[in-house]
LUMDO-745970 format. One line per 8 residues: number of its first residue (from 0); for each residue z, x, y of N, C-alpha, C, O. Coordinates in Angstrom, 1 decimal, padded with zeros to 4 digits. Each point is the difference from the previous one (the first is absolute). Layout:
N
NUM = Z X Y Z X Y Z X Y Z X Y | ... .
***
This chain:
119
0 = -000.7 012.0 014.2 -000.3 -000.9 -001.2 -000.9 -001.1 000.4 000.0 -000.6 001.1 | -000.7 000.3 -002.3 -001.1 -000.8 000.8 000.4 -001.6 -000.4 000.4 -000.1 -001.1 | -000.3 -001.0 001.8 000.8 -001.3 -000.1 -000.2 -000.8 -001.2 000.8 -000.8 -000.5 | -001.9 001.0 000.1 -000.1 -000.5 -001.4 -000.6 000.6 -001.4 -001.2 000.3 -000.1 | 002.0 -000.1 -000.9 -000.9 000.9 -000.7 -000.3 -000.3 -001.2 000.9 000.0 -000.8 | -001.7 -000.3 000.4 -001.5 -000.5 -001.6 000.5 000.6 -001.0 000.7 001.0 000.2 | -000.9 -001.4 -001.0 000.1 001.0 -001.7 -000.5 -001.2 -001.1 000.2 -001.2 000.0 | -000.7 001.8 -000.9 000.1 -000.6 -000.9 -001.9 -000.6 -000.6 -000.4 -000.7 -000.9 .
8 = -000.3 001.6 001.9 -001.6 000.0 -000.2 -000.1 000.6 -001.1 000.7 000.8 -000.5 | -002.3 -001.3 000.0 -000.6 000.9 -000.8 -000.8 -000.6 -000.8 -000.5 -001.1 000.3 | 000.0 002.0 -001.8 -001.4 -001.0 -000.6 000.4 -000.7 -000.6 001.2 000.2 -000.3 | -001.9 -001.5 -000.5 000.4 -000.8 -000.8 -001.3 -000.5 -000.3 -001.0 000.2 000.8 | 001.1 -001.1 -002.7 -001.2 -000.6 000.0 000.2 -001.5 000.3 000.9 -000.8 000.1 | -002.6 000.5 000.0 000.4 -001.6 000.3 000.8 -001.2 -001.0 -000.3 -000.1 -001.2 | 001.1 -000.5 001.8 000.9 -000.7 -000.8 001.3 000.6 -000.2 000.8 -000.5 -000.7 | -000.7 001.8 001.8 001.6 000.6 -000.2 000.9 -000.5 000.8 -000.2 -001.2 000.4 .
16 = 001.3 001.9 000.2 001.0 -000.1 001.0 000.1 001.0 000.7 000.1 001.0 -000.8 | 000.0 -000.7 001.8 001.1 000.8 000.9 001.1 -000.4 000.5 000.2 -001.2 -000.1 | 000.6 001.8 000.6 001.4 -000.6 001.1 -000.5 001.3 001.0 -000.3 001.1 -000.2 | 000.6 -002.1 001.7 -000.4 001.2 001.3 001.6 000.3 000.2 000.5 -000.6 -000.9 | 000.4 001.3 001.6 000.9 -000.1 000.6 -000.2 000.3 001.6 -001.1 000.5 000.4 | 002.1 -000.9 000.5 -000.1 000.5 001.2 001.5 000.0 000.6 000.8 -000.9 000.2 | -000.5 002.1 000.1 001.3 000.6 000.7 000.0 -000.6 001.6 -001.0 000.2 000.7 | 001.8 -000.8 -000.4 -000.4 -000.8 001.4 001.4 000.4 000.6 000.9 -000.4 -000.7 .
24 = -000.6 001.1 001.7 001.0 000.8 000.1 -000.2 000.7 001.6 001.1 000.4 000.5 | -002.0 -000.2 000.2 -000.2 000.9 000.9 -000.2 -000.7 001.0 -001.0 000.4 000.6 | 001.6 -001.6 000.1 -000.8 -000.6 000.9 001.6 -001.1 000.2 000.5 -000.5 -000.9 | -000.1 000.5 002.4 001.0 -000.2 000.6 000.6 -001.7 -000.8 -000.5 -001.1 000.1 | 001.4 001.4 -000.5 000.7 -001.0 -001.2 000.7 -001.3 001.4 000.8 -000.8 -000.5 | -001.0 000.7 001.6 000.7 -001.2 000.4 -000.8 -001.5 000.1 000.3 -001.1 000.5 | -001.4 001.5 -000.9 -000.8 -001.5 -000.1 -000.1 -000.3 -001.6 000.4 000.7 -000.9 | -000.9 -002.0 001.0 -000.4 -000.4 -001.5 -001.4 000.4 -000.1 -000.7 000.1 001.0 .
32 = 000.4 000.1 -002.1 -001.1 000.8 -000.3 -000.6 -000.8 -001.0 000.6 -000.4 -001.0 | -002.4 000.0 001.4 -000.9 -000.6 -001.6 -001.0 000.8 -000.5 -000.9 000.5 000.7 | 000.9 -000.5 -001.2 -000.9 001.4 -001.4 -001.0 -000.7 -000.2 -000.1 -001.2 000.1 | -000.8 002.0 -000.6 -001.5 -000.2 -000.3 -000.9 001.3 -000.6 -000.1 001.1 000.6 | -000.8 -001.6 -002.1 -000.5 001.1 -000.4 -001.4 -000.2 000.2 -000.5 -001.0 -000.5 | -000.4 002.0 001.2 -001.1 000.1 -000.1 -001.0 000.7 -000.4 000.5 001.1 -000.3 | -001.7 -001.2 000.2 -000.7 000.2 -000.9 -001.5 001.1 000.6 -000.8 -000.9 -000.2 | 000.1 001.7 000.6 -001.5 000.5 000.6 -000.7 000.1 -001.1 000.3 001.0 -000.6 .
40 = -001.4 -002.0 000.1 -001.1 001.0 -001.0 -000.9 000.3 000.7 -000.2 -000.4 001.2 | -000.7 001.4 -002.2 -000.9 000.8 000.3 -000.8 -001.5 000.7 000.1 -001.1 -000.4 | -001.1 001.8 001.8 -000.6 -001.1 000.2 000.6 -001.6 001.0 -000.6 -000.8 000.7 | 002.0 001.2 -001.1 000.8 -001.5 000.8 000.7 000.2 000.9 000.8 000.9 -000.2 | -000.7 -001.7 001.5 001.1 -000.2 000.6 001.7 000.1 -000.7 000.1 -000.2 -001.2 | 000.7 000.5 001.7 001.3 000.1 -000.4 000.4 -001.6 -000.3 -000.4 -000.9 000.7 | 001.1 000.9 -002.0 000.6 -001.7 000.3 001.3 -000.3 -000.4 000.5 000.7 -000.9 | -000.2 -001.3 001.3 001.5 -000.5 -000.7 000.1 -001.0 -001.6 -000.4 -001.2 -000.2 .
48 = 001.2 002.4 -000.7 -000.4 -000.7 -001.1 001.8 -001.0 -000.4 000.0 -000.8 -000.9 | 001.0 001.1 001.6 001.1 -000.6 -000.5 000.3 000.2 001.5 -000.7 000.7 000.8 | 002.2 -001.6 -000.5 000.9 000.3 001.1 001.2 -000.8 -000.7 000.1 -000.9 -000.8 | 000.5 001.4 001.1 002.0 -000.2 000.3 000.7 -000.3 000.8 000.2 001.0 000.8 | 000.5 -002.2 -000.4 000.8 -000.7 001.1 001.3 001.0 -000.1 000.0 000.9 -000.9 | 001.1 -000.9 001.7 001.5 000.1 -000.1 000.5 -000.9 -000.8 000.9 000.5 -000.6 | -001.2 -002.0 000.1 000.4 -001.1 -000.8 -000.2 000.2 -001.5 000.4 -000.8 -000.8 | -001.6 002.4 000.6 -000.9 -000.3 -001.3 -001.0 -000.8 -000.4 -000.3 -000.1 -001.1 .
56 = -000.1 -000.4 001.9 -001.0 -000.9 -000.1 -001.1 000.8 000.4 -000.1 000.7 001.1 | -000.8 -000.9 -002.2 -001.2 000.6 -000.3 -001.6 -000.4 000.2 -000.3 -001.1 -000.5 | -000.5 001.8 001.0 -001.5 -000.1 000.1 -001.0 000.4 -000.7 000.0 001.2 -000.2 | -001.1 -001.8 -000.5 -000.6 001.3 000.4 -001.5 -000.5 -000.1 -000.3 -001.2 000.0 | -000.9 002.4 -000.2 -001.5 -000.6 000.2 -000.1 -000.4 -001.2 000.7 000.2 -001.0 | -001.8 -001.1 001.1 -000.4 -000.9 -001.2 -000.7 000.5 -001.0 -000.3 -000.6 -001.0 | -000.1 002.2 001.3 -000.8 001.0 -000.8 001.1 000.3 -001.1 -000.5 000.2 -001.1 | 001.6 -000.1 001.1 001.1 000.6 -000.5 001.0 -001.0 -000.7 000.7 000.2 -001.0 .
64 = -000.8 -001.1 001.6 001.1 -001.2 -000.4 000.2 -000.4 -001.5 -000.8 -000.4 -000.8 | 002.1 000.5 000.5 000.1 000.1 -001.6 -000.3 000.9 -000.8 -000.1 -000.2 -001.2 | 000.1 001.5 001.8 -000.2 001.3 -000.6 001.2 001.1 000.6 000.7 000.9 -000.5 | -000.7 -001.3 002.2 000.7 000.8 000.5 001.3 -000.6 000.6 -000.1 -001.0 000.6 | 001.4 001.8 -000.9 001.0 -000.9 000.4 000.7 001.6 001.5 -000.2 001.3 000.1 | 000.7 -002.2 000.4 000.6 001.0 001.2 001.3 -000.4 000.2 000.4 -001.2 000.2 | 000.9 002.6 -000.3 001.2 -000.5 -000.1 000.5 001.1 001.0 -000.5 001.0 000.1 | 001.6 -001.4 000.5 000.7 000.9 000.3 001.5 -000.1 000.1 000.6 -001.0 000.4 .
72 = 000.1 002.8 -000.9 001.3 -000.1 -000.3 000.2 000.5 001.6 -000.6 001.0 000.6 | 001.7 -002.2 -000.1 000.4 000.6 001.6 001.2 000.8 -000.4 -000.4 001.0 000.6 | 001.5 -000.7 -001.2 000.9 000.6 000.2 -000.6 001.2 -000.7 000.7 001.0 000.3 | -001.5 -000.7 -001.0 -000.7 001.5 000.0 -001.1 000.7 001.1 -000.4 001.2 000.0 | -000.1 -002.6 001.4 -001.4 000.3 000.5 -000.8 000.2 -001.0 -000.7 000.9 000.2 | 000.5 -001.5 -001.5 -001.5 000.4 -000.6 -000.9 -001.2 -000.2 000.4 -000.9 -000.7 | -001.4 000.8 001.1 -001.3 -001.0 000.0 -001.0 000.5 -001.5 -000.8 001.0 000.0 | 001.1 -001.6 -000.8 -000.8 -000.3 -001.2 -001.5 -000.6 -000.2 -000.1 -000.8 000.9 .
80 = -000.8 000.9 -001.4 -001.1 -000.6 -000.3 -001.0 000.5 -001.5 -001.1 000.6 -000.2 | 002.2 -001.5 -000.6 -000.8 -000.3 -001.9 -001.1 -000.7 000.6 000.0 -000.9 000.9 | -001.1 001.6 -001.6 -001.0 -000.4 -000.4 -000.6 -000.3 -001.5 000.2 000.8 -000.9 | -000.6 -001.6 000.8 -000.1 -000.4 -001.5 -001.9 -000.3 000.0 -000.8 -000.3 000.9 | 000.5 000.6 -002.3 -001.4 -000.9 -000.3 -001.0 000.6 001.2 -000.7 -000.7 000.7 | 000.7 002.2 -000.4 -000.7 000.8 000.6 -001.7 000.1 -000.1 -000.6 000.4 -001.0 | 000.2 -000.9 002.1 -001.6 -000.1 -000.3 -000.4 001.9 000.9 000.9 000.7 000.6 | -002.5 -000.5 -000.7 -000.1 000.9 000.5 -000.3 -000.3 001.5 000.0 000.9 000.8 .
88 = -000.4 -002.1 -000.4 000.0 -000.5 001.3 001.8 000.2 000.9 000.2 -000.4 001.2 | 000.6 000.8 -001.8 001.2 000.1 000.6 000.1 001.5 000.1 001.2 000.4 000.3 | -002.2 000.7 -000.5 000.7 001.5 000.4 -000.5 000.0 001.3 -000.9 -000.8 000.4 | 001.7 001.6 000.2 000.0 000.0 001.7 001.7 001.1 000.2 000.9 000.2 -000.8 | -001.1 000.2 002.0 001.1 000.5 000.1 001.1 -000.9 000.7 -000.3 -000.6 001.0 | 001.4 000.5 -001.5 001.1 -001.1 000.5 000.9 000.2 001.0 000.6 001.1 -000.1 | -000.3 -001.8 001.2 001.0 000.4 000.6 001.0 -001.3 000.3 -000.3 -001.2 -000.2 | 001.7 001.9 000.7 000.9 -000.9 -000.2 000.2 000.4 001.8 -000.2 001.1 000.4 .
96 = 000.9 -002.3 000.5 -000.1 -000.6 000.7 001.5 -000.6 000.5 000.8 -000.5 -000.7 | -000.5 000.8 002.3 001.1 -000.9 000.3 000.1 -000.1 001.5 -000.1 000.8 001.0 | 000.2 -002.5 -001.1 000.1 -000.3 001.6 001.3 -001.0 000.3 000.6 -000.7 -000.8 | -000.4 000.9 001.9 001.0 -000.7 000.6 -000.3 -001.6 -000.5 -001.1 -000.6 000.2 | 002.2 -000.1 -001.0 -000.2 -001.6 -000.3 -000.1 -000.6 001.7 000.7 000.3 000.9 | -002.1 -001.5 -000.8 000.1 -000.5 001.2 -001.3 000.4 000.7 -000.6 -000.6 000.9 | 000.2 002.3 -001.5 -001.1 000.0 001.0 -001.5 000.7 -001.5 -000.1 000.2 -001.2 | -000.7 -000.1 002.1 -001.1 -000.3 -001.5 -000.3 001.3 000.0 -000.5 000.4 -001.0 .
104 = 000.6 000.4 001.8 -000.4 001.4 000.0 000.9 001.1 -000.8 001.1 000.3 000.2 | -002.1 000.4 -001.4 001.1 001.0 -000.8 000.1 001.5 000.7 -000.9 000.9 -000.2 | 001.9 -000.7 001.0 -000.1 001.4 000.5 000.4 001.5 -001.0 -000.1 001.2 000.2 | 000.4 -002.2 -001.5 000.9 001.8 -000.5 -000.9 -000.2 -001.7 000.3 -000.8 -000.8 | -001.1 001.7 000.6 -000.6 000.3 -000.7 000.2 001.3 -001.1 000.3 001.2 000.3 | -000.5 -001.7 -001.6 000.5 001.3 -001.3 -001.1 001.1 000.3 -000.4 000.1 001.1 | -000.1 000.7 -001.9 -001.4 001.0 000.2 -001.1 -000.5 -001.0 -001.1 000.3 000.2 | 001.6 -001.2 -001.4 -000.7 -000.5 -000.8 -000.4 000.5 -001.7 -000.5 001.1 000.0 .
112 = 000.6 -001.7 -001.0 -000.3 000.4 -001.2 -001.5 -000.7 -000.2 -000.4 -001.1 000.4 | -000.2 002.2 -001.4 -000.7 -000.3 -000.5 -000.3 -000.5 -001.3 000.2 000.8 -001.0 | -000.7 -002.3 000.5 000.2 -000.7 -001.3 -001.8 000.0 -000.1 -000.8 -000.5 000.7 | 000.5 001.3 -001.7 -001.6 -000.2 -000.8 000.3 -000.8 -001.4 000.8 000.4 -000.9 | -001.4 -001.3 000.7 -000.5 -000.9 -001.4 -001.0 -000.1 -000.4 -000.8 -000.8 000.6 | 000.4 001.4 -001.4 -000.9 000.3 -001.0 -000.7 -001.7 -001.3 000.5 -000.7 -000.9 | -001.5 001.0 001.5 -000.6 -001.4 -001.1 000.6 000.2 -001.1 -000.3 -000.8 -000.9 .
***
């Protein structure tokens, strides 16, 4: 099973919502763990569009800010990411993300959904 798993892609028009989900489940449970959802468009480097402390305390890029909220339920493992007020500058395929809290590097990666928005 693969350590993190996406759902919740797909089309929408501009000005809609999605909710991403991510199954975070596969990847050795004795550290604390901070989440992060990212983003590849056609054309772009990979970026980080939200992140997630163990405390809940939240990040995210300034492309997104006020549109996109990032939550996550720990007693389920699930990492959330509503998106609201969808431009078509935000389709890209998404992936969700988890690294050990403490070090900056994300080792355990979902396979990724794809979100298209339509003008």
């Amino acid at each position: 099973q693969a350590p993190l798993v996406e759902s919740g892609g797909g089309s929408v028009q501009a000005g809609g919502s999605l909710r991403l989900s991510c199954l975070a489940s596969g990847y050795p449970s004795k550290w604390n763990y901070c989440h992060g959802w990212f983003r590849q468009r056609p054309g772009y480097e990979r970026e980080e569009v939200a992140g997630i402390n163990n405390a809940q305390r939240a990040t995210y890029a300034k492309s997104v800010r006020g549109r996109f909220t990032i939550s996550k339920d720990s007693p389920k493992n699930i990492l959330y990411l509503q998106m609201n007020n969808l431009k078509s500058e935000d389709t890209a395929v998404y992936y969700c993300a988890a690294r050990r809290c403490g070090e900056t590097t994300y080792n355990w990666w979902g396979q990724g959904t794809q979100v298209t928005v339509s003008p």
